[in-house]
N, C-alpha and C positions, 0 to 999 in steps of 0.2 A: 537652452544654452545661449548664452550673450554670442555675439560675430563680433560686435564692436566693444570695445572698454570705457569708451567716450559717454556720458552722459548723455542725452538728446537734448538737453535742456544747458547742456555747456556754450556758454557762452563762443561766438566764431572767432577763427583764429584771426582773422580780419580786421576784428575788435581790439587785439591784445599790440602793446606799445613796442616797440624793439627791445627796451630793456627787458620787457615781461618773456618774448620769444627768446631773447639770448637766454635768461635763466633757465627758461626749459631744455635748452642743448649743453649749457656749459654744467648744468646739475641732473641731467639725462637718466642717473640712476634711480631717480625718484620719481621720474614721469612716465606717464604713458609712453611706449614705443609711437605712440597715435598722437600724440601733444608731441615730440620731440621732431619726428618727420613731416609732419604737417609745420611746422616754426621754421624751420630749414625750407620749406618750399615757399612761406608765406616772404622769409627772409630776401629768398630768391627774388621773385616775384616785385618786392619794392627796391631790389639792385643791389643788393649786398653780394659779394663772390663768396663764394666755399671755394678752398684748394679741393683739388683732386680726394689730395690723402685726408683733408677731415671729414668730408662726405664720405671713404672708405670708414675712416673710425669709425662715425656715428653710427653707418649700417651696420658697422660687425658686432659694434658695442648690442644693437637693439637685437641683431638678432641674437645675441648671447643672452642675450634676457629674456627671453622670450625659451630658449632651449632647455634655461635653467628650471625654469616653470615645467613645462613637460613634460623635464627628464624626474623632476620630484614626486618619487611614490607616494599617495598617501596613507597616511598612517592612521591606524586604529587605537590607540594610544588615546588616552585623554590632553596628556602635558606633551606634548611633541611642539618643536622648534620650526618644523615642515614646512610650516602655514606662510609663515614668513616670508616665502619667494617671492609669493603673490602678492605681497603688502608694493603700496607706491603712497606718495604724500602727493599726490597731482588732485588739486582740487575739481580738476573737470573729470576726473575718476568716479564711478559707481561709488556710493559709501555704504558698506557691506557690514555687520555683525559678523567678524573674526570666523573661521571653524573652529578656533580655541575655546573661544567664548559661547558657541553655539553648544559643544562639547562639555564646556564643563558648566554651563549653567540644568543642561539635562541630567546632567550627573549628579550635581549637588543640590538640584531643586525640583524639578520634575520632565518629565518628557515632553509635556504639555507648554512649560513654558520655554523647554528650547524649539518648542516646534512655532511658537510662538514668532520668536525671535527670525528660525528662518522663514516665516511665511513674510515676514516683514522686508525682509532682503528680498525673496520671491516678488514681492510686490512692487518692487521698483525697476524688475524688467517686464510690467505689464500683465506677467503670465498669472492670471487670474484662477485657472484652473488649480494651476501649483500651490497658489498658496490656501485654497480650499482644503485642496489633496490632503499639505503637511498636516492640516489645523486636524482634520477628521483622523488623520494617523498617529497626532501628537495625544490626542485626546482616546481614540482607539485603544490605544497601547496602554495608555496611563489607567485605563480600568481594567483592562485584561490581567494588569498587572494585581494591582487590588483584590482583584476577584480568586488570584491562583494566591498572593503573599498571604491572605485574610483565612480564604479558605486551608490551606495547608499548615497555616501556622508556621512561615517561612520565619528565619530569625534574619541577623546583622548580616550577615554572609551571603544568602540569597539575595538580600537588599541593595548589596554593593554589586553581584552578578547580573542582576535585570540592569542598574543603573547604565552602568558600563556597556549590555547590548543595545541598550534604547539609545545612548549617545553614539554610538559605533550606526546601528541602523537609521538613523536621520540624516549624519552626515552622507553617507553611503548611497540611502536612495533619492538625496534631494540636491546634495550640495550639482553634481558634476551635471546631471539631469536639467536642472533650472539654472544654474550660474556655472559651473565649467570648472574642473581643474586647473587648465589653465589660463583661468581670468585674471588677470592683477586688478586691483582695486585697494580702496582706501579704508582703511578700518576706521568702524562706528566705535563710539564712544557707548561702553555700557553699565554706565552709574547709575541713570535710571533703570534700567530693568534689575539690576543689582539690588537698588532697596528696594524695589519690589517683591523680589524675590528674600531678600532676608526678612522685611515684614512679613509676609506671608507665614516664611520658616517660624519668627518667634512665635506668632501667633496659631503658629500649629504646636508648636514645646508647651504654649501658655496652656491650649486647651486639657492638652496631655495630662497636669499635674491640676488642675482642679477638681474641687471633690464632686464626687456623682450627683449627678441631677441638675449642677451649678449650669451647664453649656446643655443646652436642650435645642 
């Protein structure tokens, strides 16, 4: 589980211009609690005053954001609005593959490759173990599955039951485990894994309806 929210690789606040430090306090909702008190002290520091009372705001404001996080149950839900708390636009933020997106790409594509996705996020707080762990779990699961759907002769219904546990059980035992409930961080963009994953889907429809013996 992350301690800090900050990148290692984020640039110092040292570095950053006073306009750059003012944007991170006067747009505070979007940043790190870590980027906005560290601007405020860096601000200090080259002789700017804070009043009493906007150093009160700033704190109450961060730790209200921070509470908010927290106090947010997570949901087992595929489409849940939850996620959101934890979303920040602060570029020196962790950039993370959503839980929506980790969710519903296991949902509608496979286990595998939402285990995919979080081994990826795993991987950018080092924890090499983790994202071993997810990949062996995403893959684990994704045959277990095949082997009970195949053998049973599961239809539409069992199909949609497993999907829905496999996306319920990744976020569950990986998300809080390796990155934290309550981490804010920055949401990845997931276009590319998307046509990945829709190439992969047609190309699994295509094989379906060709005539026998054609896909060997």
């Amino acid at each position: 589980m992350l301690i800090s929210f900050l990148r290692p690789d984020a640039p110092p606040t040292s570095s950053k211009t006073n306009e750059e430090l003012r944007e991170s306090i006067d747009n505070r909702e979007y940043y790190l609690p870590e980027t906005v008190l560290n601007a405020v002290a860096e601000l200090q520091r080259r002789g700017h005053e804070f009043l009493d009372e906007e150093l009160q705001v700033i704190n109450e404001d961060m730790q209200a954001r921070m509470e908010i996080v927290a106090e947010t149950t997570p949901s087992f839900g595929i489409i849940n609005d939850n996620y959101k708390n934890a979303l920040v636009e602060d570029p020196d933020a962790y950039e993370f593959y959503s839980r929506r997106v980790i969710k519903v790409f296991t949902f509608f594509f496979s286990p595998f490759l939402g285990a995919i996705l979080m081994a990826i996020n795993i991987g950018k707080t080092k924890d090499y173990n983790g994202v071993m762990l997810v990949l062996f779990f995403g893959f684990g699961i994704s045959v277990i599955e095949q082997i009970i759907a195949g053998g049973l002769g599961l239809g539409a219904g069992a199909t949609i039951f497993f999907a829905f546990i496999n996306a319920s059980l990744i976020d569950a035992l990986f998300w809080n485990r390796y990155i934290g409930n309550t981490t804010l961080y920055k949401a990845r963009a997931y276009w590319v894994p998307l046509v990945i994953g829709l190439l992969l889907s047609a190309f699994v429809v295509w094989s379906l309806f060709q005539p026998k013996g054609v896909i060997k």
